[in-house]
FIZALO-498162 format. One record per residue (C-alpha): residue in three letters; x, y, z; residue number from 1. Coordinates in steps of 0.1 Angstrom, whole numbers, plus 2048, in hexadecimal, padded with zeros to 3 digits. Example, Ala and Ser with C-alpha at 12.3 -4.5 7.8 and 13.67 -1.06 7.14 Angstrom:
2
+------+-----+-----+-----+-----+
: code :   u :   v :   w : pos :
+------+-----+-----+-----+-----+
:  ala : 87B : 7D3 : 84E :   1 :
:  ser : 889 : 7F5 : 847 :   2 :
+------+-----+-----+-----+-----+
end
This chain:
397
+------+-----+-----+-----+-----+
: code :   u :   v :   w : pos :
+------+-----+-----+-----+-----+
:  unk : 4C5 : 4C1 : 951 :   1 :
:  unk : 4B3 : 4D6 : 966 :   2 :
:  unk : 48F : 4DC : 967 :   3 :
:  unk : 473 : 4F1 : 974 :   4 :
:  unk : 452 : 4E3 : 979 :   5 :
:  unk : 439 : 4F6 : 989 :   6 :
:  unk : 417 : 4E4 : 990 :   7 :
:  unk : 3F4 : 4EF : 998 :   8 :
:  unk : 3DD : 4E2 : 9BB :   9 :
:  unk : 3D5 : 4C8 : 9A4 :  10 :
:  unk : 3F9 : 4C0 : 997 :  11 :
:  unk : 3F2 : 4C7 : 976 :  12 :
:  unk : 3FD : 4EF : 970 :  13 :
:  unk : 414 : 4EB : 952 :  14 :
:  unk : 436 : 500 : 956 :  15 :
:  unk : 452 : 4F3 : 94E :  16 :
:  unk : 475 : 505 : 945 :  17 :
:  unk : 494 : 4F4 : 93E :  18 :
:  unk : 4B6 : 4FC : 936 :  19 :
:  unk : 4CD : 4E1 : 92A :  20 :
:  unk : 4F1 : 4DF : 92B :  21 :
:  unk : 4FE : 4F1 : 90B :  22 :
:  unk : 4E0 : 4FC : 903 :  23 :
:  unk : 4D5 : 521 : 8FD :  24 :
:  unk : 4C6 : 536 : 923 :  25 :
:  unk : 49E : 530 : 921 :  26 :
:  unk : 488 : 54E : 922 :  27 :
:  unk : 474 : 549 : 945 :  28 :
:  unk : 450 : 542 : 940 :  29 :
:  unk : 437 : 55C : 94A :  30 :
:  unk : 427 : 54D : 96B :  31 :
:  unk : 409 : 55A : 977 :  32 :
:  unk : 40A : 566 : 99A :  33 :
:  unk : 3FD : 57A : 9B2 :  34 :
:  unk : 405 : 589 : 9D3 :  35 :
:  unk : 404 : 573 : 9F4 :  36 :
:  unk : 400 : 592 : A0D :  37 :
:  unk : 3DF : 5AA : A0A :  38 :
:  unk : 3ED : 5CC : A06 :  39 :
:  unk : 3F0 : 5E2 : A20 :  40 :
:  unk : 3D1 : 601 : A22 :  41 :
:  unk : 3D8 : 610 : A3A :  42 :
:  unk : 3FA : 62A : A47 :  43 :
:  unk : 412 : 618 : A59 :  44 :
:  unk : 40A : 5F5 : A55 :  45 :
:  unk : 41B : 5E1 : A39 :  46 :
:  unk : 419 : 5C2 : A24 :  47 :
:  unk : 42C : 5A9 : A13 :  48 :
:  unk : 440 : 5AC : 9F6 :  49 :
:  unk : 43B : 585 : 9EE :  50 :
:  unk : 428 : 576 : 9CB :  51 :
:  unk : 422 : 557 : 9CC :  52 :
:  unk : 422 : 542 : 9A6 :  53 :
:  unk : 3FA : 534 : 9A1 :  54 :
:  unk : 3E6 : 51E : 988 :  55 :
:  unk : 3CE : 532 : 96D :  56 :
:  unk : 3B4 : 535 : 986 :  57 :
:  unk : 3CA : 548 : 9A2 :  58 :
:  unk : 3CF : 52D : 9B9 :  59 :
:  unk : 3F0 : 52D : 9C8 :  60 :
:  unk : 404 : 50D : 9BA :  61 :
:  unk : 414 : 4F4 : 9CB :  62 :
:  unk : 426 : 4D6 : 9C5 :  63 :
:  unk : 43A : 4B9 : 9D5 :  64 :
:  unk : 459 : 4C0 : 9C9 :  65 :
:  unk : 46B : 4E1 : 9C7 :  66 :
:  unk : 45E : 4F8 : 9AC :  67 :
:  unk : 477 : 516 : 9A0 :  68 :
:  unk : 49F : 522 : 9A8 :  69 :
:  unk : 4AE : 514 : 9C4 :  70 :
:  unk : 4CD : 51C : 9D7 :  71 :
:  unk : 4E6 : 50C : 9B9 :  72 :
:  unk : 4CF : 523 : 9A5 :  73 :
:  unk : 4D6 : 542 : 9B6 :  74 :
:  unk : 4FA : 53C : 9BE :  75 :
:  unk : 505 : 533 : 99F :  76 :
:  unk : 4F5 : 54B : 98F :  77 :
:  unk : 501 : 568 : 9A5 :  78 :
:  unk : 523 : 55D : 9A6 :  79 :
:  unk : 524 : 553 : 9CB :  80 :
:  unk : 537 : 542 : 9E5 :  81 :
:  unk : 527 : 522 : 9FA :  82 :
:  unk : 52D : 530 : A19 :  83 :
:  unk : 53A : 552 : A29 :  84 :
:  unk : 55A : 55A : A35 :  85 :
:  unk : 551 : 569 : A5C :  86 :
:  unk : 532 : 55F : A71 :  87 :
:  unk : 513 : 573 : A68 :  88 :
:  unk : 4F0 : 573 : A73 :  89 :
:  unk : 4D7 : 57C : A5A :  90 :
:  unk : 4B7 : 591 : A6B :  91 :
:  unk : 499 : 58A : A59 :  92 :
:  unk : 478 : 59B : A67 :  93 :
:  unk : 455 : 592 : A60 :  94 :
:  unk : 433 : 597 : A6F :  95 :
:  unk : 423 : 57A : A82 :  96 :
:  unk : 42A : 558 : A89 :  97 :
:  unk : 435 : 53E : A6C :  98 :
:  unk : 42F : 51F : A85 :  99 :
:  unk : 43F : 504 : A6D : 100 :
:  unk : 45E : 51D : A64 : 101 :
:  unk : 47B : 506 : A79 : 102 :
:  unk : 470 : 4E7 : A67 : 103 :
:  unk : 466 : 4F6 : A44 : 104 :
:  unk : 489 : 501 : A43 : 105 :
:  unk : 499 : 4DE : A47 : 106 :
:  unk : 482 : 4CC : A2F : 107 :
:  unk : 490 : 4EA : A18 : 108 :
:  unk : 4B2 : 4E2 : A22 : 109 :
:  unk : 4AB : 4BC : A22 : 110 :
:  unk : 4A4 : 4C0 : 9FB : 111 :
:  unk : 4BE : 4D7 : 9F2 : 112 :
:  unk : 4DC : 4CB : A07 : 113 :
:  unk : 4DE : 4E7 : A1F : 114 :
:  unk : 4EA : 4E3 : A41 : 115 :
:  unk : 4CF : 4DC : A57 : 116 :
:  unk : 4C4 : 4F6 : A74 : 117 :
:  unk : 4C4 : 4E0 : A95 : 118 :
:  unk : 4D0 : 4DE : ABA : 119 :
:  unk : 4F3 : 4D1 : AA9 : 120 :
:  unk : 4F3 : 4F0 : A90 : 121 :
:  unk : 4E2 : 50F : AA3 : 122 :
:  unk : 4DB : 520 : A80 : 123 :
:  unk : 4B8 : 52C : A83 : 124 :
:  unk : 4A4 : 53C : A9E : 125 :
:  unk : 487 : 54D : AA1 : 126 :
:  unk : 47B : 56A : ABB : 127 :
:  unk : 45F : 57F : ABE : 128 :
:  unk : 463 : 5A6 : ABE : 129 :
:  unk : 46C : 5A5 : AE0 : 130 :
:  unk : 488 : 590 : AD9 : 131 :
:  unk : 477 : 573 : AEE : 132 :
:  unk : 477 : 54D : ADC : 133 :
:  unk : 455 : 545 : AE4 : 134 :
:  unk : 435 : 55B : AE8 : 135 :
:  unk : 435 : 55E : AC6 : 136 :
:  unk : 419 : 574 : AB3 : 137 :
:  unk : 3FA : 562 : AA4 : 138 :
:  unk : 3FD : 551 : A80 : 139 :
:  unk : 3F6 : 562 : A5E : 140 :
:  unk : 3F9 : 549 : A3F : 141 :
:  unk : 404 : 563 : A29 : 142 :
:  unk : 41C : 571 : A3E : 143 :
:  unk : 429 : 54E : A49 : 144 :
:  unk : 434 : 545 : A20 : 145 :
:  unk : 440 : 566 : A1C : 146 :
:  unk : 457 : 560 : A3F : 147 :
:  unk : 462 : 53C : A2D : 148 :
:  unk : 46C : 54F : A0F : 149 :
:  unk : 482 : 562 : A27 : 150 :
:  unk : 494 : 54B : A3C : 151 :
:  unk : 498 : 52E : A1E : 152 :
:  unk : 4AA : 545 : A08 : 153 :
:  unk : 4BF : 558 : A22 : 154 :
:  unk : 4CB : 534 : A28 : 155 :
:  unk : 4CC : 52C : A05 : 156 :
:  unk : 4E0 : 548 : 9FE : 157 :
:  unk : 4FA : 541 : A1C : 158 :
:  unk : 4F6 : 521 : A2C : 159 :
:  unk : 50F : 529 : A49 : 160 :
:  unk : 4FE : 547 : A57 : 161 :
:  unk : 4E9 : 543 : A74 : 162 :
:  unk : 4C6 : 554 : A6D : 163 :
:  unk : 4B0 : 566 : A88 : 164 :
:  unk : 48C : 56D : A7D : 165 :
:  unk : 47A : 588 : A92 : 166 :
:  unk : 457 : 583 : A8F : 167 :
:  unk : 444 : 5A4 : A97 : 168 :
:  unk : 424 : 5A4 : AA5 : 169 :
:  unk : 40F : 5B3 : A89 : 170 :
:  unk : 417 : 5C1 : A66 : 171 :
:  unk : 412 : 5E8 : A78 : 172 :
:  unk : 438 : 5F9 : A70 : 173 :
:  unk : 439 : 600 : A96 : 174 :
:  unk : 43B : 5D4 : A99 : 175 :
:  unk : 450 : 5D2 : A7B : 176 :
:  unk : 469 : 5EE : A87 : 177 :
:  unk : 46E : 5DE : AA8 : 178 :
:  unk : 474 : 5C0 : A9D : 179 :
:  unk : 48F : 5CE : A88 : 180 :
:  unk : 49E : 5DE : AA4 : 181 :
:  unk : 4A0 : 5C0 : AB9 : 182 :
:  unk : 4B0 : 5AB : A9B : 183 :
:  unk : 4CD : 5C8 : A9C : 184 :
:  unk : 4CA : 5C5 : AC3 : 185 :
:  unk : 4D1 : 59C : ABC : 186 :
:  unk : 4EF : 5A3 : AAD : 187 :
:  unk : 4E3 : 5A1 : A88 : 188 :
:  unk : 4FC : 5A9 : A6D : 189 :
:  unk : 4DD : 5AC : A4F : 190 :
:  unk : 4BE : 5AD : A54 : 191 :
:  unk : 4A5 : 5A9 : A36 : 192 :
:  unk : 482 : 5B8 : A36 : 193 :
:  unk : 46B : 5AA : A1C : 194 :
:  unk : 44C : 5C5 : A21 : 195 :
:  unk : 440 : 5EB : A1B : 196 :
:  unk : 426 : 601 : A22 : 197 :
:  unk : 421 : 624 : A10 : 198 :
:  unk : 434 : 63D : A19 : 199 :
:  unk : 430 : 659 : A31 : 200 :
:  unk : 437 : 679 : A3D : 201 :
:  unk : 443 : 668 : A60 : 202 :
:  unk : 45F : 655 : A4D : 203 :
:  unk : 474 : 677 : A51 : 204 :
:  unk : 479 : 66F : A74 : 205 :
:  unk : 478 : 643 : A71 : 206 :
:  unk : 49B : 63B : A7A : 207 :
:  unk : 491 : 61B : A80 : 208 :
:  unk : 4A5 : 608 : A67 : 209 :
:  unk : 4C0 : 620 : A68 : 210 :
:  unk : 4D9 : 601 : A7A : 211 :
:  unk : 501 : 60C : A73 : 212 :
:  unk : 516 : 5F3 : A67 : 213 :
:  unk : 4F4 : 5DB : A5F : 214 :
:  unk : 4E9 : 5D0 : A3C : 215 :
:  unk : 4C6 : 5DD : A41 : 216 :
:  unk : 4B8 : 5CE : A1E : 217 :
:  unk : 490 : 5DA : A12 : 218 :
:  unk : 47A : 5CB : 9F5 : 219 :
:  unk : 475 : 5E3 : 9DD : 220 :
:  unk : 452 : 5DC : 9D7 : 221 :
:  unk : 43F : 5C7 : 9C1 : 222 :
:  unk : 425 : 5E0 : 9AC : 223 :
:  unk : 444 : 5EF : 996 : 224 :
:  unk : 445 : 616 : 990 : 225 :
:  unk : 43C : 62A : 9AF : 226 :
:  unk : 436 : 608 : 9C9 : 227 :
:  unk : 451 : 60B : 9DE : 228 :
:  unk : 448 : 61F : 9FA : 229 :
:  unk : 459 : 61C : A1F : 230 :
:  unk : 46C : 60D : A27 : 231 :
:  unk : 47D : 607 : A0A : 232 :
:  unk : 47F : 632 : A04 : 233 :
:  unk : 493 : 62E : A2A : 234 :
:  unk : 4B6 : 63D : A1E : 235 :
:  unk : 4C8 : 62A : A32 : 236 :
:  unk : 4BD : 604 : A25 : 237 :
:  unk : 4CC : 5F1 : A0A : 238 :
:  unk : 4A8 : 5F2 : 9EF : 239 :
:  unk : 4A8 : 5D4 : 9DD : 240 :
:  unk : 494 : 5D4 : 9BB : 241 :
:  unk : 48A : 5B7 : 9A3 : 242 :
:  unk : 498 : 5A4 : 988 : 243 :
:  unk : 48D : 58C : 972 : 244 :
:  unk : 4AB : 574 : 975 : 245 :
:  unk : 4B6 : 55C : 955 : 246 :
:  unk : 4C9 : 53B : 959 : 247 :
:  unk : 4DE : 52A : 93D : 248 :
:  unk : 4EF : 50A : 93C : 249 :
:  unk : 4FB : 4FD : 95D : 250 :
:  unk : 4E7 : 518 : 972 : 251 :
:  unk : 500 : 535 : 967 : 252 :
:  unk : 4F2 : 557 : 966 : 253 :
:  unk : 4E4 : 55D : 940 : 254 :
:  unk : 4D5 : 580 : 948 : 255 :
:  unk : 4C1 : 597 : 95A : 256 :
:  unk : 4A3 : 5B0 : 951 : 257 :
:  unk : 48D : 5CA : 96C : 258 :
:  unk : 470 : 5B5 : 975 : 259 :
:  unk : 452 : 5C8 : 96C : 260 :
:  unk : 445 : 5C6 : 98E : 261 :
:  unk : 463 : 5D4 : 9A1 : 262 :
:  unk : 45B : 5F0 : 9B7 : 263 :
:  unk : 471 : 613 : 9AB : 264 :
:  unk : 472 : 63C : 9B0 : 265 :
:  unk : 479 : 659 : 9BF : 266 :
:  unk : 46F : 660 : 9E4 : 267 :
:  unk : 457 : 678 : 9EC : 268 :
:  unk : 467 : 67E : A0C : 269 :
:  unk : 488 : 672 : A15 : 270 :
:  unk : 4A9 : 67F : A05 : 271 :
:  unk : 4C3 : 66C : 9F2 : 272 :
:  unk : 4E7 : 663 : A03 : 273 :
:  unk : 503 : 670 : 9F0 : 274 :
:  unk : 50E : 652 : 9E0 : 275 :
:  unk : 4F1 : 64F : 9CF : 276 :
:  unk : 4EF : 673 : 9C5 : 277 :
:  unk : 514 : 673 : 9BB : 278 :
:  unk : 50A : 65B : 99D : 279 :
:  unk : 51A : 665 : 97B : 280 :
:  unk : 4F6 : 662 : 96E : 281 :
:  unk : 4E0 : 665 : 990 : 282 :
:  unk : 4CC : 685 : 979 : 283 :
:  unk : 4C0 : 671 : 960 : 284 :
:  unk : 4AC : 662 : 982 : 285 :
:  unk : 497 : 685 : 983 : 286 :
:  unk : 499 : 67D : 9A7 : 287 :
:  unk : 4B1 : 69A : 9B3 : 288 :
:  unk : 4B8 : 695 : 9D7 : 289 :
:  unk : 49F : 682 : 9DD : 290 :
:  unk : 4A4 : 65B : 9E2 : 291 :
:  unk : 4A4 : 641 : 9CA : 292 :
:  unk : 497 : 623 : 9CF : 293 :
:  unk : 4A6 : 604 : 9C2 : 294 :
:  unk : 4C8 : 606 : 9CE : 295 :
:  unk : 4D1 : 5E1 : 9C0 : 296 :
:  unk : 4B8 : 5C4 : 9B6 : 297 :
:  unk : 4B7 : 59E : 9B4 : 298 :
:  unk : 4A1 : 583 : 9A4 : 299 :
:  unk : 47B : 58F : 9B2 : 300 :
:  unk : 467 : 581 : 990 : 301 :
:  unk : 44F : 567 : 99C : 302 :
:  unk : 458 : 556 : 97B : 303 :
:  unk : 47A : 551 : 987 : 304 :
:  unk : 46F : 551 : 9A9 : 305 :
:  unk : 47B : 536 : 9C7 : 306 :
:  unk : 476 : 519 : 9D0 : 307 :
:  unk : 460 : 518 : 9F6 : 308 :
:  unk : 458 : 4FF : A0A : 309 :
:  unk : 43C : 507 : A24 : 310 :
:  unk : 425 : 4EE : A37 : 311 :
:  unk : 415 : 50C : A44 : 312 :
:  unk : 3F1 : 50F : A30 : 313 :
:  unk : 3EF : 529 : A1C : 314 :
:  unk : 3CF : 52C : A0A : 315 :
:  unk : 3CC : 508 : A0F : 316 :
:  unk : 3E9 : 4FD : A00 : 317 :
:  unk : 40D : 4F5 : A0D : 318 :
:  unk : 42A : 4E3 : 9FF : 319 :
:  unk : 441 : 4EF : 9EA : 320 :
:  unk : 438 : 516 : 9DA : 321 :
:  unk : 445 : 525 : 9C0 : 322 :
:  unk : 44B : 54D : 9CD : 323 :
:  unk : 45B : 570 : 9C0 : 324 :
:  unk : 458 : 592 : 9C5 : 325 :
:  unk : 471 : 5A6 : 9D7 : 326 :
:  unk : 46B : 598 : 9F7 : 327 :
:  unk : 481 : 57E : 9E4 : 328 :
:  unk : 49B : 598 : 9D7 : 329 :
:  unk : 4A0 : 5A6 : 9FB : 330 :
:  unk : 4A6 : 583 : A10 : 331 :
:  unk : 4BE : 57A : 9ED : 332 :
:  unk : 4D3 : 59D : 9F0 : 333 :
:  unk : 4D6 : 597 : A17 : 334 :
:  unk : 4E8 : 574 : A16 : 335 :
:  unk : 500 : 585 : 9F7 : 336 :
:  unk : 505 : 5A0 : A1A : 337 :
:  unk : 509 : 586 : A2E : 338 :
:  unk : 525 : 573 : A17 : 339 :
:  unk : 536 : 594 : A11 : 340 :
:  unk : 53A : 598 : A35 : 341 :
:  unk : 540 : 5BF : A2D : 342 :
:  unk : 523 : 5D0 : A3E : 343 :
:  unk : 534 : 5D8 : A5A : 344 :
:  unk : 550 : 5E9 : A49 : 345 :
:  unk : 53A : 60A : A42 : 346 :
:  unk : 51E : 61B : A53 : 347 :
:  unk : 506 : 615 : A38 : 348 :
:  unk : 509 : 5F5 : A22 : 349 :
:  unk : 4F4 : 5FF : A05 : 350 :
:  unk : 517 : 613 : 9FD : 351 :
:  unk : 529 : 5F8 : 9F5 : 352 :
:  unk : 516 : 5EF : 9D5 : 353 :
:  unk : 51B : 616 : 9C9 : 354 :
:  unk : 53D : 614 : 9D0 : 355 :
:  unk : 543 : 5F9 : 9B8 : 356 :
:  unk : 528 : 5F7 : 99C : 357 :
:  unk : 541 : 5E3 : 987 : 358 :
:  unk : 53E : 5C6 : 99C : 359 :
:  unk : 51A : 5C3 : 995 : 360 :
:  unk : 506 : 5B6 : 977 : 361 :
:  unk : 4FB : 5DC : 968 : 362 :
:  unk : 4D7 : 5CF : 95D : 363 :
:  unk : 4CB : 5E3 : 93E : 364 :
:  unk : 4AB : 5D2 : 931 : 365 :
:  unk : 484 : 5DA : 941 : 366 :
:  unk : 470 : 5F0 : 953 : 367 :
:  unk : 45A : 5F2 : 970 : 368 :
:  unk : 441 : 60D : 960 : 369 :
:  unk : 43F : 62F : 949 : 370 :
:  unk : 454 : 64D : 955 : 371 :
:  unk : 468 : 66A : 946 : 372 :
:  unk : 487 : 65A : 958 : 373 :
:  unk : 4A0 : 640 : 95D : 374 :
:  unk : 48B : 634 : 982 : 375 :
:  unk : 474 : 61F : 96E : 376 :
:  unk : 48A : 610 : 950 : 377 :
:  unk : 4AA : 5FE : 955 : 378 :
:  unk : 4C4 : 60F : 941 : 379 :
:  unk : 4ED : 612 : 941 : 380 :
:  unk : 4F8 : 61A : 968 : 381 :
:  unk : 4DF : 623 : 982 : 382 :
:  unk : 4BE : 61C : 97E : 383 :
:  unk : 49E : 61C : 992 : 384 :
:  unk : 494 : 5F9 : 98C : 385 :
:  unk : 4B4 : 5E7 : 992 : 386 :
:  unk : 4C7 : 605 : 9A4 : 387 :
:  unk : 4EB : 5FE : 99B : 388 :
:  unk : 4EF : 5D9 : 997 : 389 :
:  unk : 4E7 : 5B3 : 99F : 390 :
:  unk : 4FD : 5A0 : 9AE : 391 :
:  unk : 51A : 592 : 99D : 392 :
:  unk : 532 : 57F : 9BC : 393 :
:  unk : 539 : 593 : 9DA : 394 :
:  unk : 54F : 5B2 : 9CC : 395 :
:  unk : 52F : 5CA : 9CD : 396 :
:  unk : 523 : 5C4 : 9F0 : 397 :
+------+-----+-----+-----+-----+
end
């Protein structure tokens, strides 16, 4: 049997979903939530693309024992090895310091049965933007859960990697971007990026994530139709949109539907790559050549969401969260890179999954808003919301 059970500061939040062997895939329970970073007001500065599961009252919930999926969740469910083939390094860039990070990470690994990251297994690391281990930036709570969020389920996802986390000095895209430069410099062969900002006229000229060769992966956005922004809309990342993601009996996959919440739409700015406008129905986007944003998408619902473990205070409470949002999808779809060991095979990654839509789940069921076009409902094919697929094993990345 396996069992969910969330609880509030108090222990006593009542949410429990099970799915028993045999027995028929549970609807997930609609979780209240809300989002762990404050949202960005300002042009070129960005936030985090985290929600974090609370009680009634909007208190962030913890609890002592893991609360939502966990990595047999997510591999099961997305048909995926235990380890990868060649030695990869997952990027994974966030703003500020997470201070309890290395040893949040092992308790996680302690309870799920993941190799630990010590002087014996060199499989985590963390830098500033300067590449430096040490001098890190100051601390930000929120950022610091959103950062465990990242490295857990980049380990979850492929326990063999190694995993570098570039923290950037602030949440300003200048900070961001260089930290995503030095985690190509470091020899990253993904790097995830759980944040965005609006976008921009500037973006034109941002080639900032444009890393050959590198699974540059973005969350989508977390405030459905229209949320997106940059740099998700960056043509040459892999944008990651939100599912909500159904289990049946022995963890196996049950179904998929948009999460409501998923970031989607057409760039105001940036143009489409061919292979998305090459689609057999790319003009029921309304897009044009503009680009599309999601290219693929992955559990995000907070409903759904992970299982984190941070001793880091965030809002007065650590332990173990319970958190969704694409800044869950993009960490999830990076690991799947990272097991595929294909990025390098091709300049730009996010080709891979266009190349072989068959080898995805095609998701058909929700919406992220009201529009005149496919980019807000999932439908047959491409689709805004869940761009071409979820993952289903390796064949589509």
């Amino acid at each position: 049997m396996r069992a969910r059970l969330l609880l509030s500061s108090t222990a006593t939040l009542a949410a429990v979903l099970v799915a028993s062997a045999g027995a028929a895939a549970a609807r997930p329970a609609n979780l209240p939530h809300r989002p762990v970073c404050s949202a960005a007001v300002a042009a070129g500065v960005a936030h985090c693309q985290a929600h974090v599961v609370t009680d009634r009252k909007g208190t962030p919930a913890t609890s002592v024992a893991p609360a939502g999926y966990g990595p047999a969740q997510f591999r099961t469910a997305y048909g995926l090895p235990a380890s990868a083939a060649t030695a990869q390094t997952i990027g994974i860039v966030d703003a500020y310091d997470a201070p309890t990070v290395a040893s949040d990470l092992n308790a996680y690994s302690s309870t799920f049965g993941l190799p630990q990251c010590n002087s014996s297994n060199p499989c985590f690391k963390k830098v500033n933007q300067s590449g430096v281990a040490g001098s890190y930036p100051s601390s930000n709570a929120g950022w610091a859960l959103e950062t465990s969020l990242d490295v857990e389920t980049a380990h979850a996802i492929c326990p063999n990697c190694k995993i570098l986390l570039v923290e950037a000095s602030s949440a300003s895209l200048a900070n961001l971007e260089a930290a995503v430069n030095k985690a190509a410099q470091l020899g990253a062969n993904e790097i995830s990026n759980s944040y965005g900002g609006s976008e921009w006229s500037g973006e034109l000229t941002d080639q900032a994530y444009n890393h050959p060769g590198i699974a540059v992966t973005v969350a989508a956005g977390d405030n459905g139709y229209g949320s997106f922004g940059f740099p998700a809309a960056s043509p040459y990342v892999v944008a990651v949109g939100g599912t909500t993601l159904t289990l049946g009996a022995g963890n196996a996959w049950a179904g998929e539907t948009a999460w409501s919440g998923g970031g989607s739409g057409c760039s105001a700015y940036l143009s489409a790559q061919s292979w998305q406008t090459a689609l057999e129905n790319w003009a029921a986007s309304g897009c044009g050549s503009a680009r599309g944003v999601a290219d693929v998408a992955a559990d995000a619902d907070p409903s759904t969401g992970a299982a984190v473990y941070d001793t880091t205070r965030y809002q007065g409470r650590r332990g173990w969260f319970q958190v969704g949002g694409t800044s869950l999808s993009s960490p999830l779809v990076a690991g799947i890179y990272a097991l595929a060991g294909n990025a390098a095979s091709t300049s730009y990654p996010a080709s891979l999954a266009y190349a072989s839509p068959a080898a995805l789940h095609d998701v058909t069921a929700g919406s992220t808003g009201s529009c005149a076009t496919s980019m807000c409902t999932a439908g047959a094919g491409y689709d805004g919301p869940t761009g071409v697929g979820t993952p289903d094993g390796l064949g589509g990345f």
